[in-house]
C-alpha positions, -999 to 999 in steps of 0.1 A, spaced: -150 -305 182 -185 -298 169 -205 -268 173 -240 -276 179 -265 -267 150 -278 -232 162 -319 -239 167 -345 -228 144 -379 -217 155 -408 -197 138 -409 -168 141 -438 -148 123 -447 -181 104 -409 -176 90 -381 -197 98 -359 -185 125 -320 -193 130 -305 -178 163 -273 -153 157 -245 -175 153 -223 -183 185 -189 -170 194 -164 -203 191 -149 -212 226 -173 -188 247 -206 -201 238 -220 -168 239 -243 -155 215 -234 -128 188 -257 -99 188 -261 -71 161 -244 -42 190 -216 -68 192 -214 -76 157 -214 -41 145 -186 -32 170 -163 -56 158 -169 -48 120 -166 -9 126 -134 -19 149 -121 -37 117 -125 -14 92 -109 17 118 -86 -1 130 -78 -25 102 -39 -14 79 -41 -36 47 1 -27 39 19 -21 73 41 6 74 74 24 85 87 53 76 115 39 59 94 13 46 119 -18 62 147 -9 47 172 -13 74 153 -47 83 153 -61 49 190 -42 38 208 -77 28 179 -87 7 179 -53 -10 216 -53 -20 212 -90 -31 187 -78 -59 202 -48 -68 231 -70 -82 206 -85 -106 189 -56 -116 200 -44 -152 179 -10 -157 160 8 -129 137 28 -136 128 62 -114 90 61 -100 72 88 -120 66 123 -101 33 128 -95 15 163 -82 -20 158 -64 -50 188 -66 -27 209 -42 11 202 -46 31 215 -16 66 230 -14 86 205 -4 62 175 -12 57 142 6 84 112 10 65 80 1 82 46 -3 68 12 -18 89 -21 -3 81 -47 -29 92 -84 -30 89 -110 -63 104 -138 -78 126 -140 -107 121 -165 -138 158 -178 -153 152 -151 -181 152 -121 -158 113 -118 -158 97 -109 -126 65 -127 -113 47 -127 -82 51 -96 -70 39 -78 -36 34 -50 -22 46 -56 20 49 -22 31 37 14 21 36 48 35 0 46 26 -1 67 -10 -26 47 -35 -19 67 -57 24 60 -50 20 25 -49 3 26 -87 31 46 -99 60 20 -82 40 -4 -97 41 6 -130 79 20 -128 85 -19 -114 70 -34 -141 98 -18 -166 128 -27 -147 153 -52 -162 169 -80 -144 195 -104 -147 184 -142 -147 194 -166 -130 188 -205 -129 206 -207 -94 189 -181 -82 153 -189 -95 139 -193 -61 151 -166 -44 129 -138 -26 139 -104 -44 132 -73 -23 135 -37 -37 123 -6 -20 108 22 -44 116 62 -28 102 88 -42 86 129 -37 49 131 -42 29 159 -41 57 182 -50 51 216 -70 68 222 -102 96 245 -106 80 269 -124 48 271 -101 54 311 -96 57 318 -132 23 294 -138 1 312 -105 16 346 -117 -11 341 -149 -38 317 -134 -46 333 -100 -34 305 -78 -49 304 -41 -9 300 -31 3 322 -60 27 348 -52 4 375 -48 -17 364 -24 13 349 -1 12 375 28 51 387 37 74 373 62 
């Protein structure tokens, strides 16, 4: 089906096209309307889904399938933000990819996240130096691995560090139990 050509008119000596129409309503998209569904969008809008376990117990045949062909894993690389907590933050980075014959990965992708950026760069680069098997037989098989780790996590030494830099949650300004 065609949509008719919207009309154009003059408007202050200018060339005028009406706002465009909404398919299969025929209605007219105004800038209130417009505006609503963009800022609906972007609030609204998830780029990586996740769970809290990030599909593991969905995806846990495909998981134990590739860890048989992995050769050396490599942790995910602790990181501490601006204000590193006691106990940290469980994040986790389920990533799928394909395997040449020679054991090198290509086309990987991120499917779900607990939402870290800054995470998901560090699973990304601890991914990129695993080692896997190859396989000719199993060349176009879906490989799924799921990447756990703490973020955000103070150091074990934090006390003895805020003991000489005047920490806002150093020792001497924690108030008693």
């Amino acid at each position: 089906m065609q949509m008719p050509a919207p009309e154009c008119r003059k408007q202050d000596g200018l060339p005028f096209r009406s706002p465009s129409l909404i398919p299969h309503t025929g209605r007219q998209l105004g800038k209130p309307e417009m505006i609503h569904a963009l800022l609906a969008i972007l609030l609204l809008g998830d780029p990586i889904p996740h769970s809290p376990d990030c599909g593991a117990e969905l995806h846990i045949a495909e998981i134990a399938r590739t860890q048989l062909s992995v050769k050396k894993a490599v942790p995910v690389e602790t990181l501490s933000g601006e204000f590193p907590t006691k106990h940290g933050t469980y994040e986790c980075v389920r990533v799928s990819f394909l395997l040449t014959p020679w054991g090198s990965m290509y086309y990987l992708r991120f499917h779900e996240s607990t939402g870290n950026f800054v995470f998901e760069m560090a699973a990304r680069r601890a991914i990129e130096k695993y080692e896997f098997k190859g396989s000719v037989l199993g060349v176009f098989d879906t490989k799924t691995l799921i990447l756990k780790g703490i973020y955000n996590k103070r150091s074990p030494d934090w006390d003895v560090y805020c003991a000489t830099h005047h920490c806002i949650d150093g020792p001497e300004n924690r108030r008693p139990p």
